[in-house]
Structures are given as C-alpha cells and as structure tokens.
C-alpha positions as CSV (number, residue, x, y, z in Angstrom):
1,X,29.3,-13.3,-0.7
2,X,27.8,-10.7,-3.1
3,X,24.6,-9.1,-2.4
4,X,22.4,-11.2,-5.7
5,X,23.8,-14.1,-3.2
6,X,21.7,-13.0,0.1
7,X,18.6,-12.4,-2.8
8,X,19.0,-15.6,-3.7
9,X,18.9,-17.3,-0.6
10,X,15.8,-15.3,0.9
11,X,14.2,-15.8,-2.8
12,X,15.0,-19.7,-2.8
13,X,13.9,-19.8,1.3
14,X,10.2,-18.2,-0.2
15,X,10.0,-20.3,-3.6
16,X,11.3,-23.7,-2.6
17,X,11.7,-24.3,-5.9
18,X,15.0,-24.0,-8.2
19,X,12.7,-23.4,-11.6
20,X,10.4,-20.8,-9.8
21,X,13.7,-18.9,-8.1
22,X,15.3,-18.4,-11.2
23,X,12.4,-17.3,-12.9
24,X,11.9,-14.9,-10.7
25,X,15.6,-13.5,-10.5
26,X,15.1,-13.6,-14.0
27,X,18.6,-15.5,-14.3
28,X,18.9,-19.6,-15.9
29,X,18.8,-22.2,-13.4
30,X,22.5,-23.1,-14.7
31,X,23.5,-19.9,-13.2
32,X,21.6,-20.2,-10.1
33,X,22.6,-23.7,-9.6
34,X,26.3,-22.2,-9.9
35,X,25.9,-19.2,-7.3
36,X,24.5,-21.9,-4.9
37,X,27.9,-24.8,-5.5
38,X,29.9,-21.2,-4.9
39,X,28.1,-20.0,-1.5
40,X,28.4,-23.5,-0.6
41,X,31.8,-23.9,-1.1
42,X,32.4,-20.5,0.6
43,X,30.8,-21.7,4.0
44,X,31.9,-25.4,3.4
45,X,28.4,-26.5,3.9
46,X,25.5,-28.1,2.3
47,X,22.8,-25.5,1.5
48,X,19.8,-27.9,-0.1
49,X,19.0,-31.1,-1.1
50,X,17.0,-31.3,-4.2
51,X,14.1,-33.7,-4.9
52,X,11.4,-33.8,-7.2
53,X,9.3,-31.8,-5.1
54,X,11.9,-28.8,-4.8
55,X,14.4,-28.5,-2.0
56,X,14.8,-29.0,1.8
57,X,17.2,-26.5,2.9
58,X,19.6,-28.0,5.5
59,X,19.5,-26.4,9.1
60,X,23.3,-24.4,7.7
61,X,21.2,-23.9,4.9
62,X,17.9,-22.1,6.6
63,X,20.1,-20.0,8.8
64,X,21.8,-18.7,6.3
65,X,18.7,-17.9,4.0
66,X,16.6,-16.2,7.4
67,X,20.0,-14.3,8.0
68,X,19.4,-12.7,4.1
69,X,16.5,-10.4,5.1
70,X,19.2,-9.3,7.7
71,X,21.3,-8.4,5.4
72,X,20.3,-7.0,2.4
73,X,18.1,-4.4,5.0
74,X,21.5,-3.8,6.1
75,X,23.3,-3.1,2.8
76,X,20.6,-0.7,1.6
77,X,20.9,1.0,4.3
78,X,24.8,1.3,3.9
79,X,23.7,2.5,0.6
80,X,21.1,4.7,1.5
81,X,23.2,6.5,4.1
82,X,26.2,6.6,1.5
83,X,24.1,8.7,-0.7
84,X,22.2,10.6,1.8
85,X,26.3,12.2,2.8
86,X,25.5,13.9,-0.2
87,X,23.8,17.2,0.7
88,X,21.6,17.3,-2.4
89,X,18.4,15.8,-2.5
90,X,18.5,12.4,-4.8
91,X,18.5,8.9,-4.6
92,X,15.8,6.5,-4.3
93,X,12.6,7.2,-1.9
94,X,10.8,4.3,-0.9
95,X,6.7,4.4,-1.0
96,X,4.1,2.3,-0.2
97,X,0.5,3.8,-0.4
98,X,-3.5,2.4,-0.5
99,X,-4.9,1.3,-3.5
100,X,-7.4,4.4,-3.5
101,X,-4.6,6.6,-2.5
102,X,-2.5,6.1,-5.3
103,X,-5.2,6.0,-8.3
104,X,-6.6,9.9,-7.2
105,X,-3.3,11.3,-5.4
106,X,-0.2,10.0,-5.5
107,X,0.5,10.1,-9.4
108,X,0.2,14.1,-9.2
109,X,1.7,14.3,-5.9
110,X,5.4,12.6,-7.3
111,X,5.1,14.9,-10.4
112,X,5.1,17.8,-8.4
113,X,8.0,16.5,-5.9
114,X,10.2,15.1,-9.3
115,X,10.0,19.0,-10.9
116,X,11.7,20.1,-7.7
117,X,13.9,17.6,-7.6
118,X,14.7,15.5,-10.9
119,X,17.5,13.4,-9.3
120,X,14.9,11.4,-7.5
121,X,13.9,8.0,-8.0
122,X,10.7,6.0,-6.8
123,X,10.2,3.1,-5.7
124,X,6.5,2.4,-4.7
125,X,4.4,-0.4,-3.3
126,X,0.5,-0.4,-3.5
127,X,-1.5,-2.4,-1.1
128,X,-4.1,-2.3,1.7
129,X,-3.6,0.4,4.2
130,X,-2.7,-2.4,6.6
131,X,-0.1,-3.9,4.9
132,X,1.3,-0.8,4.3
133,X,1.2,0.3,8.2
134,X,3.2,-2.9,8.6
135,X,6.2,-1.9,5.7
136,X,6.4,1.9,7.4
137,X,6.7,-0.2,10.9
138,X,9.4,-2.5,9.1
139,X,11.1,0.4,7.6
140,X,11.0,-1.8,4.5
141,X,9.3,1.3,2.6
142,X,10.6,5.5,4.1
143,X,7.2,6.7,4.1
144,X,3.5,5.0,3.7
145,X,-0.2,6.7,3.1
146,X,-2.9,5.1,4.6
147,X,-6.4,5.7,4.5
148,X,-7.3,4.4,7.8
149,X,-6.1,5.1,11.8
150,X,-4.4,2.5,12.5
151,X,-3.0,3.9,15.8
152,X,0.6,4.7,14.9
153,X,2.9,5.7,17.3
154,X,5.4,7.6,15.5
155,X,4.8,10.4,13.4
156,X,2.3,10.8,11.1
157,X,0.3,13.7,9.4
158,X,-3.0,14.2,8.5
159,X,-3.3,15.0,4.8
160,X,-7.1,15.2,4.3
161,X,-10.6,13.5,5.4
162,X,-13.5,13.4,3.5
163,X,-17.1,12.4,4.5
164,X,-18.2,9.0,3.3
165,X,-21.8,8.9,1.2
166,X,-24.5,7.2,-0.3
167,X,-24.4,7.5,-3.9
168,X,-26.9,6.6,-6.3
169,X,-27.8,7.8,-9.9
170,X,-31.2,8.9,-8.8
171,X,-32.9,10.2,-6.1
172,X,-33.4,7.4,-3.1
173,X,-35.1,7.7,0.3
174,X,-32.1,6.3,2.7
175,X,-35.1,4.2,4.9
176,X,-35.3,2.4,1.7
177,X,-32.0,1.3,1.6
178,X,-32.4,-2.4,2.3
179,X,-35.0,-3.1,-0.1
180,X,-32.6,-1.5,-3.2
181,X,-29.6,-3.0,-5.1
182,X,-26.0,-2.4,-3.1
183,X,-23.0,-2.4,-4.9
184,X,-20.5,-4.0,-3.0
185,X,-16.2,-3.6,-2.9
186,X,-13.6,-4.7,-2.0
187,X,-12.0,-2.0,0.8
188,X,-9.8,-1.7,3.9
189,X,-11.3,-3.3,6.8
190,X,-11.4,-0.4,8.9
191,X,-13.5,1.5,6.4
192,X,-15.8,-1.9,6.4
193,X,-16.5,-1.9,10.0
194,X,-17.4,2.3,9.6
195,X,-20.0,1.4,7.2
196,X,-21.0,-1.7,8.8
197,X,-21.5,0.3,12.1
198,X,-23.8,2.6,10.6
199,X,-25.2,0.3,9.0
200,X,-26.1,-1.8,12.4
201,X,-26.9,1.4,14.5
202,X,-29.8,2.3,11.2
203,X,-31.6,-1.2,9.9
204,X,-32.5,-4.5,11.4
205,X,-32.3,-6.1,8.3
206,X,-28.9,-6.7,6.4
207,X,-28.3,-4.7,2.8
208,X,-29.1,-6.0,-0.6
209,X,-26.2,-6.7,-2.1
210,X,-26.8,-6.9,-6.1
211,X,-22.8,-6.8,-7.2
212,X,-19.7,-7.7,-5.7
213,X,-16.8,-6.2,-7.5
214,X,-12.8,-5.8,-6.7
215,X,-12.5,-2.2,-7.1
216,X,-13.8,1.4,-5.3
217,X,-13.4,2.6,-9.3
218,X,-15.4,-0.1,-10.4
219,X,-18.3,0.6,-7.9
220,X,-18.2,4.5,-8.9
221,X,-19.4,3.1,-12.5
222,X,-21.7,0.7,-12.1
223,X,-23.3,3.5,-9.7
224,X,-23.2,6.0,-12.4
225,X,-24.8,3.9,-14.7
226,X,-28.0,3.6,-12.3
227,X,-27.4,0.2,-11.7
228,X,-27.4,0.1,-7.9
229,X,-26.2,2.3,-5.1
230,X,-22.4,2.6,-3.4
231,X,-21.9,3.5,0.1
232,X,-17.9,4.9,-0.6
233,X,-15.9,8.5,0.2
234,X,-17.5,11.7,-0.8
235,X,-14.4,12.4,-2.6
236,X,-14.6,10.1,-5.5
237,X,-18.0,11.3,-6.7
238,X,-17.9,14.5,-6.0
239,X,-17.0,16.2,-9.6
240,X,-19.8,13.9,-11.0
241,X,-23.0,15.5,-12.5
242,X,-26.5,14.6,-11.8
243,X,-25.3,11.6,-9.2
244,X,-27.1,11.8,-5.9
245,X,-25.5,11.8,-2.4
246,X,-25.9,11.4,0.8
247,X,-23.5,12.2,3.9
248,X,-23.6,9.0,6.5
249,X,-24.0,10.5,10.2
250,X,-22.8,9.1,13.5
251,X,-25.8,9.0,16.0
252,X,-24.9,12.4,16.9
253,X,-25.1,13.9,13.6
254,X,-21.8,13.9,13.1
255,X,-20.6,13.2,9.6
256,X,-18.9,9.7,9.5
257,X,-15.2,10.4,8.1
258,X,-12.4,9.0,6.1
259,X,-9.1,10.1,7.0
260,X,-5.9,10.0,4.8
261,X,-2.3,10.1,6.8
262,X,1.5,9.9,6.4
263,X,3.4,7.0,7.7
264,X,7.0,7.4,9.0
265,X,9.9,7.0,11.2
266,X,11.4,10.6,13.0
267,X,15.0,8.9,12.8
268,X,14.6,9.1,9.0
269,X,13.9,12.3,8.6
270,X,18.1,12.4,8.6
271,X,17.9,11.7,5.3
272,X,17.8,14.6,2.9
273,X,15.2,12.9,0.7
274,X,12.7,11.4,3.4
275,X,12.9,14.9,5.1
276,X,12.3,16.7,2.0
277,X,9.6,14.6,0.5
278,X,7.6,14.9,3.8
279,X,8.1,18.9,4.4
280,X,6.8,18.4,0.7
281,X,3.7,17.0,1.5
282,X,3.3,18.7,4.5
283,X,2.9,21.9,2.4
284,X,0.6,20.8,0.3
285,X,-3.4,21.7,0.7
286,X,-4.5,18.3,-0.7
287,X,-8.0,19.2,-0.9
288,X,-7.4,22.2,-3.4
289,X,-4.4,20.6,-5.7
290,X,-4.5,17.2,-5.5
291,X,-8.0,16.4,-6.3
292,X,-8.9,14.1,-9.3
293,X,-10.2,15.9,-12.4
C-alpha cells in the first residue's frame, strides 16, 4: 500500500461518505473508488459496502482504516527521523498554538527563527489551548503554546504572564461593575473560571452582559469604542491611548495572572529542528521583542 492509501482509509473511516472523501483529498471519486478496488484486491477483502446513505465499512474494513492513524504516525516519523540524520537544521516543524497566541506572537516569533534558518518549513495548527495540550501529548504537533496551566508533565517553559484587567474606554468605579454593559468572548476555559472566580469572590449579583462576540480582538474594539467594558489580559490593551484599566486581584492582593508556556516532549529534542526551535524560544525575552505594535 502507498501512504495516500492509509489517508484514505482514516479519511473515508471520518467522512463516511465517498463524495465528501474525495472532496476532501481533493482527488475524483473515479479515482478514489479505484484506490479502494486496488487495497481491496491487495488484502483479498471487502473494505465497504455502499448505500445511499454512504458506506458501512466491513469489520476487515474498520481494522484496517483504525490501523491508518498507526501508520501514517509511523511513516512521518520514518521521515522525520530520515531528515533529522542530516546535521543541518531543516525540515518541517510541527506547531500548534492558542488562538490569542498566534494573532500577537507567533507570526513574529517564526520570522525571526526562518532568518536563521531558511530551510525550515511550518506546519501550524491554531486552536484552544486544550486541544492543543492534547496534540503536544499525542506528538501529533513537535511543540504547542498554550496560554493556560494545564498541568503538563513533561517539559515546558514559561514564556511570559501578564495580569488580566478591566478595560473600559472611560473611567469606571469597579463596585459598579454589575450595573454596566459587559462585553463578553469566547476564551479558554481555564481563563473563564479565573475571571469567574473573581468574579464570585467580589459581587452577589451576576455581570451584565450587553455583547457576546467570538473573538478576544473583537472585544478589544467594541471596548475601545466606549461601548461596554472587557475583563481580558493586560497585554492586549496595553499600547492603547486613553483606554482605562484595571488589574483584577486575588483576595490577597495579588494580581490575578495569565501565563503563556511551551508544550513538548524531552525525547524530541533529538531532533535538530525541535531542539533548535525551542533553545530559540528559550532565548527570547518575549515581553521586550515580541509584543504587538
């Protein structure tokens, strides 16, 4: 079998669907329909039965399509470790980062790392800080950034953390935070339950919530247009003029904190390009060069 034929089984196993598979293979279903008569005729087996619902993979069938992830994390491996024998630093590093993190960091962070070395190639996933805990865990992404603690085990680095504030486009009292509008978005959970928290431990009474939009970005705007307040990381607002903020506090006084950390495996640090990439980062003071302008 050739490796499209594992991608194909694990895509078909997802879609269940010969129309959607080969759309998104990007190959006719003629040819799809072909790989599948050949892998069948390989193994001697059936693979699916069609109907006009999709397809109901035989029990042959679903072993072999489970057996795909298997294998293609197998042959990129074999391929990874192929090119890592090399003793130059190239090849494909694979990233996954926050949302947040990659719209104010990351862009600048891979510009820097692809001047000192141009033979290197991204690949890079952007999701919630949870999901990306789980690709690092995987190893189906070298090296995640998070901007939660989710308690990993294995190494990780701290790369910044920043207080998280009120801000509004005018002055506010913060007692009279429940009686004004609240601009709401959509954020990891563990920074939720942080503001929620405070949130709890400050006011009887829940938050007026006058906007619910997808985006940290989006909030930041609506904010600076004086049409509510945010409760979001310092860092965002912080080269804005004339906005007005306020540090959240911990019963003890204590500033309440957002912290930023590197995701990955010590066993890959074999590999010239995830070692390099993270002595990279390492090295970098993230609060003075890799700030948003």
């Amino acid at each position: 079998m050739e490796d499209r034929d594992w991608l194909i089984l694990q895509a078909l196993y997802e879609q269940k669907n010969i129309t959607k598979t080969a759309q998104a293979l990007f190959i006719s279903q003629p040819a799809l329909t072909a790989r599948l008569r050949n892998i069948e005729e390989e193994f001697g087996i059936k693979i699916v039965y069609r109907t006009s619902k999709g397809v109901h993979f035989t029990p042959q069938g679903e072993y072999l399509a489970k057996s795909s992830t298997d294998m293609l994390f197998n042959l990129r491996r074999i391929k990874e470790h192929v090119t890592d024998m090399n003793s130059s630093v190239a090849g494909t590093l694979r990233l996954g980062a926050s949302s947040y993190f990659t719209m104010y960091m990351l862009p600048r962070l891979l510009k820097y790392f692809k001047q000192e070395h141009p033979h290197v190639e991204f690949k890079l996933t952007t999701t919630w800080s949870r999901d990306i805990f789980n690709l690092v865990h995987n190893q189906d992404i070298h090296i995640g950034f998070v901007s939660s603690d989710y308690g990993w085990q294995s190494q990780r680095h701290l790369l910044f953390e920043e207080p998280i504030c009120i801000a509004s486009a005018s002055e506010i009292n913060i007692n009279d935070l429940p009686k004004l509008p609240r601009i709401n978005y959509q954020t990891d959970s563990l920074i939720k339950a942080q503001i929620d928290k405070w949130w709890r431990e400050n006011f009887s009474e829940p938050p007026s919530i006058s906007m619910e939009v997808d985006k940290l970005s989006t909030c930041k705007e609506m904010v600076v247009n004086g049409l509510g307040y945010g409760i979001m990381p310092s860092m965002i607002v912080n080269n804005i003029e004339n906005l007005h903020k306020i540090i959240l506090k911990d019963k003890e006084g204590n500033p309440i904190l957002r912290r930023a950390w590197m995701l990955y495996h010590e066993e890959l640090l074999e590999m010239n390009i995830v070692n390099a990439f993270v002595q990279f980062v390492k090295n970098r003071d993230f609060l003075n060069i890799i700030l948003p302008r």
